[in-house]
KEKE-3310 file (N, C-alpha, C; in steps of 0.2 Angstrom, whole numbers, plus 5000, padded with zeros to 4 digits):
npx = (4921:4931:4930:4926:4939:4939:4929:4925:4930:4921:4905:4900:4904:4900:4899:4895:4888:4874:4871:4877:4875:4864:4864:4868:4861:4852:4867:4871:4866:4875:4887:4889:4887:4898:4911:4922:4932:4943:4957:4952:4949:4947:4951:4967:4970:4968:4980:4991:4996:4994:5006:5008:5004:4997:4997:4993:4993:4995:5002:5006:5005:4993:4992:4993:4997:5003:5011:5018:5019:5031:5032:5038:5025:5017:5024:5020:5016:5004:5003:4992:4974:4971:4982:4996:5011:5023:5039:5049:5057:5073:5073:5072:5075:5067:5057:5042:5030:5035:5038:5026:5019:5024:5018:5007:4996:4987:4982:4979:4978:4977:4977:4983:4980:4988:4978:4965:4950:4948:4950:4957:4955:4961:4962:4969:4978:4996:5013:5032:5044:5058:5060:5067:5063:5053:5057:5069:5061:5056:5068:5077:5086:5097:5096:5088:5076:5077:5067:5050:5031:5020:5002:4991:4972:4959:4950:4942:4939:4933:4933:4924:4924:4923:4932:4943:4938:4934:4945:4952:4963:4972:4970:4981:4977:4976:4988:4999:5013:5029:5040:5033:5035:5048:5061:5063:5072:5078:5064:5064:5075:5073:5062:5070:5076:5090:5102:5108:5116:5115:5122:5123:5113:5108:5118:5113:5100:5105:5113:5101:5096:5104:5106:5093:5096:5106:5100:5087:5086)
npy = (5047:5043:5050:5044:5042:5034:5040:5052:5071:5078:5085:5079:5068:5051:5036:5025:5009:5010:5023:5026:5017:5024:5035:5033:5025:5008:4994:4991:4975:4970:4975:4966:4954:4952:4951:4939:4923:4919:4921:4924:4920:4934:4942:4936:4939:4956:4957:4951:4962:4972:4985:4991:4992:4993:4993:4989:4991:4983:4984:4980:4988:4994:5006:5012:5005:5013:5007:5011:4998:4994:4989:4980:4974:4958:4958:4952:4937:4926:4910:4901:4900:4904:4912:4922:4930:4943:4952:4958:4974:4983:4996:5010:5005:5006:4995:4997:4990:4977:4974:4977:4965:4955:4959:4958:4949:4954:4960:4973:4975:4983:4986:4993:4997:5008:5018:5011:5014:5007:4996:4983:4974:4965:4956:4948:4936:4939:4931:4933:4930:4917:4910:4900:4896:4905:4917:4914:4916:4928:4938:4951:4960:4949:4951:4945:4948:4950:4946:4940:4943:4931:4932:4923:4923:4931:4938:4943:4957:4968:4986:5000:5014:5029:5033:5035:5044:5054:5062:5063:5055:5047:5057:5066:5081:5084:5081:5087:5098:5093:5100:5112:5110:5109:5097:5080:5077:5090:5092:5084:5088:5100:5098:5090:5100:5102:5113:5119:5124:5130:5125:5112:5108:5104:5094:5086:5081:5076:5066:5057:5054:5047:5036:5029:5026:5016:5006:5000:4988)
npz = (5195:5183:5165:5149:5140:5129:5120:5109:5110:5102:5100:5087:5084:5078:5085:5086:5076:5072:5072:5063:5054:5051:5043:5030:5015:5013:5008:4993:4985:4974:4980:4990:4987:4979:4983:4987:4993:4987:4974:4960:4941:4935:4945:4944:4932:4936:4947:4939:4929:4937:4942:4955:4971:4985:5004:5019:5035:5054:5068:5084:5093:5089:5081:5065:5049:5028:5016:5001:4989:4971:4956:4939:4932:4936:4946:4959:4966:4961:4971:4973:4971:4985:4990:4989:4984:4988:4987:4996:4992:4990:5003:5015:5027:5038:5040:5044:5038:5039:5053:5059:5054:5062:5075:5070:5060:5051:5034:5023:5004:4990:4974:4962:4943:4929:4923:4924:4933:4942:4956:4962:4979:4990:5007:5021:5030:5032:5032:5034:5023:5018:5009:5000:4985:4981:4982:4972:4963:4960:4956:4951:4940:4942:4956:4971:4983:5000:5008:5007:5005:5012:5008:5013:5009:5012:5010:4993:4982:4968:4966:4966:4954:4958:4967:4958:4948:4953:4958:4948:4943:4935:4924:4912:4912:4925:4931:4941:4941:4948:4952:4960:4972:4985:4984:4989:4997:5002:5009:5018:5025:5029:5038:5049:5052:5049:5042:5026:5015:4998:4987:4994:4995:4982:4980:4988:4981:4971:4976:4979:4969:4963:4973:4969:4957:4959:4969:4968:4967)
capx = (4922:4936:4929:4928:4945:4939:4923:4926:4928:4918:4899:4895:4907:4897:4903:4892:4886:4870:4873:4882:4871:4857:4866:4867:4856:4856:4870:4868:4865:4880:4891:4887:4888:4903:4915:4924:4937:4949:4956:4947:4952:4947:4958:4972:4971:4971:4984:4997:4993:4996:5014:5006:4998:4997:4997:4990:4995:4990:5005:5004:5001:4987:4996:4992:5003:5002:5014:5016:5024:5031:5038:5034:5018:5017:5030:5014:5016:4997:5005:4984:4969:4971:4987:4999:5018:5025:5043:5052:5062:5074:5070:5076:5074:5062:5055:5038:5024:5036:5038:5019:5016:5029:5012:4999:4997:4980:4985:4974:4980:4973:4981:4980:4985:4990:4973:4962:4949:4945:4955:4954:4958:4964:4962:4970:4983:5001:5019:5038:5047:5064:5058:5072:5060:5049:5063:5072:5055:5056:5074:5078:5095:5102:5096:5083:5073:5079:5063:5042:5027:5014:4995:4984:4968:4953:4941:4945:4933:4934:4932:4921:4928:4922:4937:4948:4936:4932:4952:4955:4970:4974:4970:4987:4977:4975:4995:5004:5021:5033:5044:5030:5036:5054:5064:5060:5080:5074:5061:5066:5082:5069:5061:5072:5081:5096:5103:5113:5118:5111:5124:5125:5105:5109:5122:5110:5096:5112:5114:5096:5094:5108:5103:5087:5099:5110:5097:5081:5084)
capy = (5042:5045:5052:5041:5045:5035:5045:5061:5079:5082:5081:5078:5062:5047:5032:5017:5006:5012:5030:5028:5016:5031:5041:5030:5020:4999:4992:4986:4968:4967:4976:4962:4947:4951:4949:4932:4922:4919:4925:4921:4920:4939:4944:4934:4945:4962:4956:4952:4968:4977:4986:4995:4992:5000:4989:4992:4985:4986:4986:4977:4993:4995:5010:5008:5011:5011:5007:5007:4992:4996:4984:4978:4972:4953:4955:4949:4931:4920:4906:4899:4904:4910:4914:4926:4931:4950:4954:4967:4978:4988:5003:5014:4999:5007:4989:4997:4984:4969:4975:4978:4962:4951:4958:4957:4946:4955:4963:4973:4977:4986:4983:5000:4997:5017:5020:5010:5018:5003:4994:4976:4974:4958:4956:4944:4937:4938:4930:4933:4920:4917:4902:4901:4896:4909:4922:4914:4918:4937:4940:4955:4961:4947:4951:4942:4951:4948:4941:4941:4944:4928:4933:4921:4927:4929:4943:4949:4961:4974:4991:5004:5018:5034:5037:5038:5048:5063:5065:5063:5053:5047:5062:5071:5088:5086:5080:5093:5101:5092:5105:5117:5109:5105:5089:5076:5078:5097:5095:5081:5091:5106:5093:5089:5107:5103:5119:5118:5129:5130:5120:5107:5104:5100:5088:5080:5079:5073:5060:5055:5051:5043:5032:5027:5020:5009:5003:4998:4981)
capz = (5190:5178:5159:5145:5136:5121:5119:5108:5113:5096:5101:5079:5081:5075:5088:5086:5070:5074:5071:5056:5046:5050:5039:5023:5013:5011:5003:4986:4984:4973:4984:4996:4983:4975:4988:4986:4998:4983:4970:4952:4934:4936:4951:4943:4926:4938:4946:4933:4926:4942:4943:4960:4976:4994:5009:5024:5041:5060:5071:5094:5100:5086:5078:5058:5043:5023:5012:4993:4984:4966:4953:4933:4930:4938:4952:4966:4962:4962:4970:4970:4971:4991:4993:4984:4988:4988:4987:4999:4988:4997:5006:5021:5033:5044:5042:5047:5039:5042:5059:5061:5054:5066:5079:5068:5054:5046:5033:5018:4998:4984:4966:4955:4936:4927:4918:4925:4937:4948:4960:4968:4987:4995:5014:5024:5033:5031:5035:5030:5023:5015:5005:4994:4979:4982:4981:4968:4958:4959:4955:4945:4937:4947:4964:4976:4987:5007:5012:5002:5012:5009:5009:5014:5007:5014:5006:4987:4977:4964:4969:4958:4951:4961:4969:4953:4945:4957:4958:4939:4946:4929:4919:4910:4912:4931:4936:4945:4941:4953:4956:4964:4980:4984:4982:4994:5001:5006:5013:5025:5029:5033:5042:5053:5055:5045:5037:5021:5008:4992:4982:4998:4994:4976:4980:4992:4977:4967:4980:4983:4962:4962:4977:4967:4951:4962:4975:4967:4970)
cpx = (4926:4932:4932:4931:4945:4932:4928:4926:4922:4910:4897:4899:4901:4900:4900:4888:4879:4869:4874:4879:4866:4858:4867:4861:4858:4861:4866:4870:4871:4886:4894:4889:4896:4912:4916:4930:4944:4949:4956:4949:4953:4953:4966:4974:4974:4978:4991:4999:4995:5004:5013:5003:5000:4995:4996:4989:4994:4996:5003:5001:4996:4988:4993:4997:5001:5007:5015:5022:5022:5033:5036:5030:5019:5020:5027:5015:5009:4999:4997:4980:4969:4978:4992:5006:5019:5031:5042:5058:5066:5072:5072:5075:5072:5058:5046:5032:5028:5035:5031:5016:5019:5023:5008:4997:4992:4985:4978:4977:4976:4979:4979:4985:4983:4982:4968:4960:4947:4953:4952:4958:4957:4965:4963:4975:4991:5007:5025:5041:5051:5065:5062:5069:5056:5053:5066:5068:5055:5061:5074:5084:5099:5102:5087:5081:5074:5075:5056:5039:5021:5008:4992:4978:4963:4948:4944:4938:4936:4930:4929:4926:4927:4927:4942:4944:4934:4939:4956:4963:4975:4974:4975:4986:4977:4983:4999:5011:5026:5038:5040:5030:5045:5055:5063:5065:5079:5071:5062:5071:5079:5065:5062:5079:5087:5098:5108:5111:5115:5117:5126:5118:5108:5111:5117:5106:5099:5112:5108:5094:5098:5109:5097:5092:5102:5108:5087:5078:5090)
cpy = (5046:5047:5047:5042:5040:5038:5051:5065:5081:5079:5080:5070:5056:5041:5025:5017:5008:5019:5030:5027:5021:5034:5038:5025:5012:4999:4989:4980:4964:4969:4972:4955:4948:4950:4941:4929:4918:4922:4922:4921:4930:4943:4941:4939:4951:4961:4958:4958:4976:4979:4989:4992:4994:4994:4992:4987:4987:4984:4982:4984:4995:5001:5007:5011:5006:5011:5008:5002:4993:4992:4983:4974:4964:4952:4951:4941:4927:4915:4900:4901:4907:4911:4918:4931:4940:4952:4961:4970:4981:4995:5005:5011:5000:5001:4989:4992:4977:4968:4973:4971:4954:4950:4956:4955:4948:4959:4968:4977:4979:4987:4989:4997:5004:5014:5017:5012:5013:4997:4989:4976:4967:4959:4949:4941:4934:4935:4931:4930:4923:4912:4904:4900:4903:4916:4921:4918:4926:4940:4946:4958:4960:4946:4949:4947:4946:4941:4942:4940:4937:4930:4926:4924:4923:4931:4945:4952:4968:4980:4997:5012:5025:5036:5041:5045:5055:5063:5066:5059:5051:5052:5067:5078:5090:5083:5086:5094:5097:5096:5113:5116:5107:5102:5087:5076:5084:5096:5091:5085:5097:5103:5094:5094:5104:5108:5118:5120:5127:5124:5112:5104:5101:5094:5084:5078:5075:5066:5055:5049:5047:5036:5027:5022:5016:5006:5000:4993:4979)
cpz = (5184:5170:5155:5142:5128:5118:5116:5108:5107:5097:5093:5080:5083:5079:5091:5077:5068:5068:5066:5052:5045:5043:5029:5021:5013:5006:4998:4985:4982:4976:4989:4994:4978:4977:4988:4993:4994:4977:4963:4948:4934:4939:4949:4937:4930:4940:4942:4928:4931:4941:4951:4965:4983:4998:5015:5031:5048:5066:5079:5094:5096:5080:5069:5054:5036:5020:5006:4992:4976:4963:4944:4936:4931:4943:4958:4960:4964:4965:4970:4973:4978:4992:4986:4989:4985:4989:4989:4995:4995:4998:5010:5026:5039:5046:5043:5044:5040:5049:5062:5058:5056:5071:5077:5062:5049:5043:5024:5011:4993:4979:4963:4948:4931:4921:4918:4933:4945:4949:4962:4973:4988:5003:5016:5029:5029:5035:5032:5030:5019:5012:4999:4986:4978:4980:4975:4961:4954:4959:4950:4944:4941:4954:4965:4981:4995:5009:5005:5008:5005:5011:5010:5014:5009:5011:5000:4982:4973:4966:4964:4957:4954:4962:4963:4950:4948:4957:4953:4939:4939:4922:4918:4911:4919:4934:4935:4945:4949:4957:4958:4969:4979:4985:4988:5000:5007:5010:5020:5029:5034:5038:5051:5058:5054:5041:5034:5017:5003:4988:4987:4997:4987:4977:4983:4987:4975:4970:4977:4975:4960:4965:4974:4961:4954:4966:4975:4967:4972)
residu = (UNK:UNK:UNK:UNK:UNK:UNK:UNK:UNK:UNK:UNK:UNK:UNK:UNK:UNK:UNK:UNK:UNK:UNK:UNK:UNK:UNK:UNK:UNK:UNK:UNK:UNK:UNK:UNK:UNK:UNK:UNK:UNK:UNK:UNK:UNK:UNK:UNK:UNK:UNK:UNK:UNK:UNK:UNK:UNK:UNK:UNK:UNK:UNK:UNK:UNK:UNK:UNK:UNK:UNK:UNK:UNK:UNK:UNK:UNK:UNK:UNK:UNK:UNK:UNK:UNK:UNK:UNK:UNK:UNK:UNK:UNK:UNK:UNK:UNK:UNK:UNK:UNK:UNK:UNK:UNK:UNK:UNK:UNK:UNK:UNK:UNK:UNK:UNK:UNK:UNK:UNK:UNK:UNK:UNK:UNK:UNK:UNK:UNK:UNK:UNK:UNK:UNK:UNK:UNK:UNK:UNK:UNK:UNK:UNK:UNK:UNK:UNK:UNK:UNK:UNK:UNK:UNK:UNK:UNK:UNK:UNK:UNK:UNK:UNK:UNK:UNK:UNK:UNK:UNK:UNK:UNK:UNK:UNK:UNK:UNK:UNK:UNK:UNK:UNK:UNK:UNK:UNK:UNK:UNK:UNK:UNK:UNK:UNK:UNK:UNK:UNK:UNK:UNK:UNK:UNK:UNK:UNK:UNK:UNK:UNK:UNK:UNK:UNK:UNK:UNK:UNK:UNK:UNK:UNK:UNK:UNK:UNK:UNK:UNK:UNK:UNK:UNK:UNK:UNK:UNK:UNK:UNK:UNK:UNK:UNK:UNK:UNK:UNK:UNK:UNK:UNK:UNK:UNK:UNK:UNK:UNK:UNK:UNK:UNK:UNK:UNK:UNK:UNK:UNK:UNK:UNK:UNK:UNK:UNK:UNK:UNK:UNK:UNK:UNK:UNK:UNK:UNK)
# end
């Protein structure tokens, strides 16, 4: 008989619900109750409020990937209580969470706003549309966004604050010097075993900042 190939080599892993609960305590009550299947006076304040959020999509061949999405503060439009629109900026047209959600329409969002420690998550499904109103909506100096990703929402709840806090993620005394790694140009170049002179790397920085001012939207 063939060996189960999704069983793993690691005899500590944990591989049924069983096993896992063992290892923590009951949920708390309102970890349980606070989960909604729309989004509330609450969840519309975060929202509007949010300039951030990370998205999270699951691909046919099962494959998973995270994105971030950036914009001012209300760019995610409410359109009502379960549904809510996302504008695709552009980007390196690797396409990967529209692709991955052409197979798979679940898709799951977490909202971060700079200084606040807690996060609300939205889970649901998605589609991509070119609803010309919809677009017209999230225009910004002049330019529309190709397509928006609509949520149909199914789960939303606010999420506590541990995580920010053990990483000090917003604390000015714990952000890290950006240039104790190099430019994001480098490192891909190094990457991908591209070798080039010292003032042929500048220029590509040169470029890469300059690509960021005429390509934002």
């Amino acid at each position: 008989m063939a060996p189960d190939e999704s069983k793993s080599a690691d005899p500590y892993a944990i591989e049924d619900e069983a096993a896992l609960r063992s290892r923590f305590g009951a949920k708390h009550p309102l970890a349980v109750q606070k989960v909604h299947n729309r989004i509330d006076r609450h969840g519309r304040d975060f929202i509007a409020r949010a300039p951030f959020l990370c998205m999270a999509t699951v691909g046919g061949d099962g494959g998973c990937d995270a994105t971030p999405r950036g914009d001012p503060p209300g760019f995610v439009k409410v359109l009502d209580d379960r549904t809510l629109a996302i504008p695709d900026r552009p980007g390196n047209n690797r396409l990967d969470s529209l692709s991955n959600l052409l197979a798979n329409s679940s898709v799951g969002l977490l909202f971060m706003i700079p200084g606040f420690d807690d996060t609300y998550r939205v889970n649901g499904k998605a589609r991509i549309t070119c609803d010309p109103q919809i677009l017209a909506s999230m225009e910004v100096n002049g330019r529309e966004p190709k397509v928006a990703i609509v949520v149909d929402v199914e789960e939303t709840f606010l999420h506590c604050a541990k995580a920010f806090r053990r990483s000090k993620l917003w604390d000015p005394e714990s952000h890290q010097d950006r240039k104790e790694m190099p430019s994001l140009a480098r490192i891909i170049l190094d990457q991908v075993g591209e070798r080039k002179s010292e003032e042929e790397l500048k220029e590509q920085d040169r470029e890469l900042e300059e690509d960021y001012k005429k390509s934002l939207y």
